[in-house]
C-alpha positions as a printed Julia matrix, in Angstrom:
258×3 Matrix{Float64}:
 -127.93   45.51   33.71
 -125.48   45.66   36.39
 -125.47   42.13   36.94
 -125.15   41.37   33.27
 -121.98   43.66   32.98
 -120.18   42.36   35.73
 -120.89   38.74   34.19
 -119.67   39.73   31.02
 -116.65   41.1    32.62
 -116.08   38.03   34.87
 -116.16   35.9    31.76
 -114.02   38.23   29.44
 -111.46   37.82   32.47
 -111.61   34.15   32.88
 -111.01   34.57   28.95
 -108.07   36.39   29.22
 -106.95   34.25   31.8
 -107.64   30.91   29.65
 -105.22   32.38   27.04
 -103.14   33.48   29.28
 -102.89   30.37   30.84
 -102.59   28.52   27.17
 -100.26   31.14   26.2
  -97.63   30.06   29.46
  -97.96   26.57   28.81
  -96.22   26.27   25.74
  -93.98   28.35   26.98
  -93.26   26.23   29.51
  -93.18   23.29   27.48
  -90.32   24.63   25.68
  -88.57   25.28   29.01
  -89.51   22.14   29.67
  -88.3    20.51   26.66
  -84.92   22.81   26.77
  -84.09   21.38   30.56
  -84.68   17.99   29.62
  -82.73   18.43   26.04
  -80.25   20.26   27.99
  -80.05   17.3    30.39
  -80.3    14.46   27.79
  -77.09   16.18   25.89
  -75.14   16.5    29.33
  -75.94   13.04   30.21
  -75.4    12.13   26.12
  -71.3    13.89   26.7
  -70.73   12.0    30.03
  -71.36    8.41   27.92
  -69.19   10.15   25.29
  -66.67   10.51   27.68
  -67.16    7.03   29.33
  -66.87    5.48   26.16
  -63.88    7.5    24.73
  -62.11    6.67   28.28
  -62.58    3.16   27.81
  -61.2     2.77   24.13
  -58.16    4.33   25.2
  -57.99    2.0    28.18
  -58.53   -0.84   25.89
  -55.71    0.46   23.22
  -53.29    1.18   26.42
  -53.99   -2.42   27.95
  -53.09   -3.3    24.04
  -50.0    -1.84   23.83
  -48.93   -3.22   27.04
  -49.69   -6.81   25.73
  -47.46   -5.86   22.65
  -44.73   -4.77   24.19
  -44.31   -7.31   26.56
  -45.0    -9.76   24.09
  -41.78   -7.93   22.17
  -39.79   -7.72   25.15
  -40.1   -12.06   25.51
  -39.47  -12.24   21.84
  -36.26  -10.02   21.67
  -35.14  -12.28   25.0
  -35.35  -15.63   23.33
  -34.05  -14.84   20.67
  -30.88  -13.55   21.62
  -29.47  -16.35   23.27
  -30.32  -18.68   20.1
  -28.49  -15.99   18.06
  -25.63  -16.0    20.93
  -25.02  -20.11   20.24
  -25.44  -20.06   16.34
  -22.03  -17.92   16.58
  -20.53  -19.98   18.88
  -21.64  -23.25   17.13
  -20.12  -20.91   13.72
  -16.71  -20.64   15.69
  -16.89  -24.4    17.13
  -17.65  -25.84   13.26
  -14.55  -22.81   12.59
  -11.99  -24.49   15.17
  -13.04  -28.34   14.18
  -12.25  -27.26    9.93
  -10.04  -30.7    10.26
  -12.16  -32.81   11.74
  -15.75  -31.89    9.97
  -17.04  -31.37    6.99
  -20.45  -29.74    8.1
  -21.23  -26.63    6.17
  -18.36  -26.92    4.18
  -18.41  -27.06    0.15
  -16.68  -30.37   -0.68
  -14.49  -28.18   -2.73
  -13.33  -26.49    0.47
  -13.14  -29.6     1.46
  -10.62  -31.16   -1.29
   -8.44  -27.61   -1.45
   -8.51  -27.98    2.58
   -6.88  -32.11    2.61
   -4.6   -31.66   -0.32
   -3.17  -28.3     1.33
   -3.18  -30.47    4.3
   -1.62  -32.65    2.23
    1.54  -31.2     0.61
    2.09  -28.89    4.34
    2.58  -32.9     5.31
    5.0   -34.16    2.15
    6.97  -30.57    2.5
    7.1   -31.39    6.37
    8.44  -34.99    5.51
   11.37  -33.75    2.55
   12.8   -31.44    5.34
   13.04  -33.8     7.75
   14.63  -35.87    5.62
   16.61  -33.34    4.26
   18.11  -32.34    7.43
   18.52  -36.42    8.08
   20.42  -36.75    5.34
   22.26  -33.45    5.66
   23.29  -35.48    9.76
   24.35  -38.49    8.23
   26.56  -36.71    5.68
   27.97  -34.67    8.78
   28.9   -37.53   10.65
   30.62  -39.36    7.87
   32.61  -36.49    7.37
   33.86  -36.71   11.17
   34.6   -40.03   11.47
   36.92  -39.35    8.04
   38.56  -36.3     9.47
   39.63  -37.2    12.35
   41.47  -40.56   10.78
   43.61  -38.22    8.63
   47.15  -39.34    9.9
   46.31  -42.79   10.39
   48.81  -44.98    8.88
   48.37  -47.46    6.19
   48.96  -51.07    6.4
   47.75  -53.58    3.76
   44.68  -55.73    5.36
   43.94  -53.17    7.92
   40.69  -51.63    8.77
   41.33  -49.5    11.98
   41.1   -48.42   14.44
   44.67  -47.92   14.18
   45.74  -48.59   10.51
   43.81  -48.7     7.53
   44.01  -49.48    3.68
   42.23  -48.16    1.57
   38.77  -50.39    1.94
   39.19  -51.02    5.56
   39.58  -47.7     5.95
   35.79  -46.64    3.95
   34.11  -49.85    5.61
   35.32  -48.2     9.12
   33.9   -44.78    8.51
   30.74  -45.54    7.59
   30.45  -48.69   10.22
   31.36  -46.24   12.9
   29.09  -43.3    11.6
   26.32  -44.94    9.92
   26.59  -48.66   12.01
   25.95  -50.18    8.94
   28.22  -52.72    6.68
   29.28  -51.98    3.1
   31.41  -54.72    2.31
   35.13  -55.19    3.28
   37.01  -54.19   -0.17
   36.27  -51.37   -2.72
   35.21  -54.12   -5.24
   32.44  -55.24   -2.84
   31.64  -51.58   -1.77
   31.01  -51.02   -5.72
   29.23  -54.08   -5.87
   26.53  -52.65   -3.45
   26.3   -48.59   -3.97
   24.07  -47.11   -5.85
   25.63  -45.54   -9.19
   26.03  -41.84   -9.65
   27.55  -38.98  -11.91
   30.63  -36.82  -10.89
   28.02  -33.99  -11.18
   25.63  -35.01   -8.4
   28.79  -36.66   -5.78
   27.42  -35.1    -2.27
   30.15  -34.84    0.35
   30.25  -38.52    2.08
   29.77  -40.26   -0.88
   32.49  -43.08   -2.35
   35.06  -42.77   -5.79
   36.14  -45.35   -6.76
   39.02  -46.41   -9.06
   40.22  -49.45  -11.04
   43.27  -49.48  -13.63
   44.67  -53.12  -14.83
   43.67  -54.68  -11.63
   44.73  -52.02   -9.39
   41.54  -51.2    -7.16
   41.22  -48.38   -5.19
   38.05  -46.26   -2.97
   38.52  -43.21   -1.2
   35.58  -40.79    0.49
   34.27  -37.75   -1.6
   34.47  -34.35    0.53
   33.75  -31.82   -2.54
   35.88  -29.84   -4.92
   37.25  -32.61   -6.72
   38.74  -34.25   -3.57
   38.69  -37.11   -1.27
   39.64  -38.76    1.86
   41.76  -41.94    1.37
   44.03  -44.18    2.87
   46.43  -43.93   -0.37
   49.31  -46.57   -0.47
   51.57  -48.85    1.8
   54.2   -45.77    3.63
   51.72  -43.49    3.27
   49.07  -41.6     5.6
   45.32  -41.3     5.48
   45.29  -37.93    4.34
   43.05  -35.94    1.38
   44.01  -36.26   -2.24
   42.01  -35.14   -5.71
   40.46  -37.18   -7.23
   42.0   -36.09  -10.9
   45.81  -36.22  -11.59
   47.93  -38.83  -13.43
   47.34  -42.3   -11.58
   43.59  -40.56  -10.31
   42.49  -39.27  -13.68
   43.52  -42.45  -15.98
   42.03  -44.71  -12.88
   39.17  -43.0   -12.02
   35.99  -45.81  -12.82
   32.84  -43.79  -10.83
   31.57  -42.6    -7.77
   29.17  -44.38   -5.39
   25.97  -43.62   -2.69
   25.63  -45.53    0.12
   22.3   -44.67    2.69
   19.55  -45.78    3.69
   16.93  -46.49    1.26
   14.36  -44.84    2.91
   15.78  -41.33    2.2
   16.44  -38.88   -0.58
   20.2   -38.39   -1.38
């Protein structure tokens, strides 16, 4: 009986122990399971971290390339920009001598202003030639006045009346207009009373009396009158003057505007 008990004990112990036993072990699977869960998530955040590290190495590395890639672009381009304006303000300076980039109506407006800035440029020079020679004829006249007259005479001393126009203009102009006022109106050019310039001839012819004197302006002129008289200034209207008076008379070069 004894024996029997104590059996029945042993095995109600190794019993308890069994489930004992089976009861830890699932317990310590779930430990288990936890520390390796545990692990796998700790080892699952460092490749998170690994992987996050590298993308934003990669993006960096990225935006390095792109910036230095903007940095060369902004540097070649500047220098192109720098000689488009100074081939703009070459092609500005050369507007005479080029015609690139230029309408062709800029063009035409450009060579006829051109142009007439060249014919205005011409008329005053010869303007202010004319306005020299008309000076000079007016000297040589003045400073006669006083010379006497003598019949056949054309200076330097004595004068009549056509040796005395002939001189003038041979000593300002150095050219020849004939020796007597019928040859000097044989060669002038014709003009009205109204447009007689200083320097210009008058002329007069009555019943075969010839005369020619030089216009100075306000009805007057410079002549070398008769035989006792002086070369002196005299109008060119008045009782022999008026009834005698047959035109006046250019003389200069053909080349300029009176």
């Amino acid at each position: 009986m004894r024996t029997r008990t104590e059996q029945t004990r042993a095995e109600k112990a190794r019993a308890e122990q069994t489930r004992a036993e089976q009861t830890r072990q699932p317990v310590s699977s779930v430990r288990t399971s936890l520390r390796t869960g545990r692990a796998g998530s700790d080892s699952s955040a460092e490749g998170r971290r690994f992987r996050e590290s590298s993308i934003s190495v990669g993006i960096s590395g990225v935006a390095v390339a792109l910036a230095a890639a903007l940095v060369w672009a902004l540097a070649s381009a500047v220098p192109s920009a720098a000689n488009a304006a100074s081939a703009q303000v070459v092609s500005a300076d050369r507007l005479a001598g080029s015609k690139v980039g230029l309408h062709p109506r800029v063009t035409a407006f450009d060579a006829e202003s051109m142009t007439q800035r060249t014919v205005a440029l011409v008329e005053a020079q010869q303007v202010a030639q004319v306005a020299s020679i008309r000076a000079d004829i007016m000297r040589v006249a003045r400073n006669k006045i006083g010379t006497p007259y003598r019949a056949g005479a054309a200076g330097p001393h004595a004068f009549d009346c056509g040796g005395f126009t002939s001189f003038v203009y041979r000593r300002a102009l150095g050219i020849e207009i004939g020796r007597s006022s019928v040859n000097q109106y044989q060669r002038v050019e014709r003009i009205s009373k109204k447009d007689a310039r200083p320097g210009d001839l008058v002329f007069f012819f009555e019943n075969g009396a010839r005369h020619v004197g030089i216009y100075i302006g306000d009805g007057k002129m410079i002549d070398a009158p008769n035989s006792g008289e002086k070369v002196k200034v005299n109008p060119i209207a008045g009782s022999w003057w008026g009834r005698s008076y047959t035109g006046m008379g250019r003389v200069l070069p053909r080349n300029l505007p009176a």
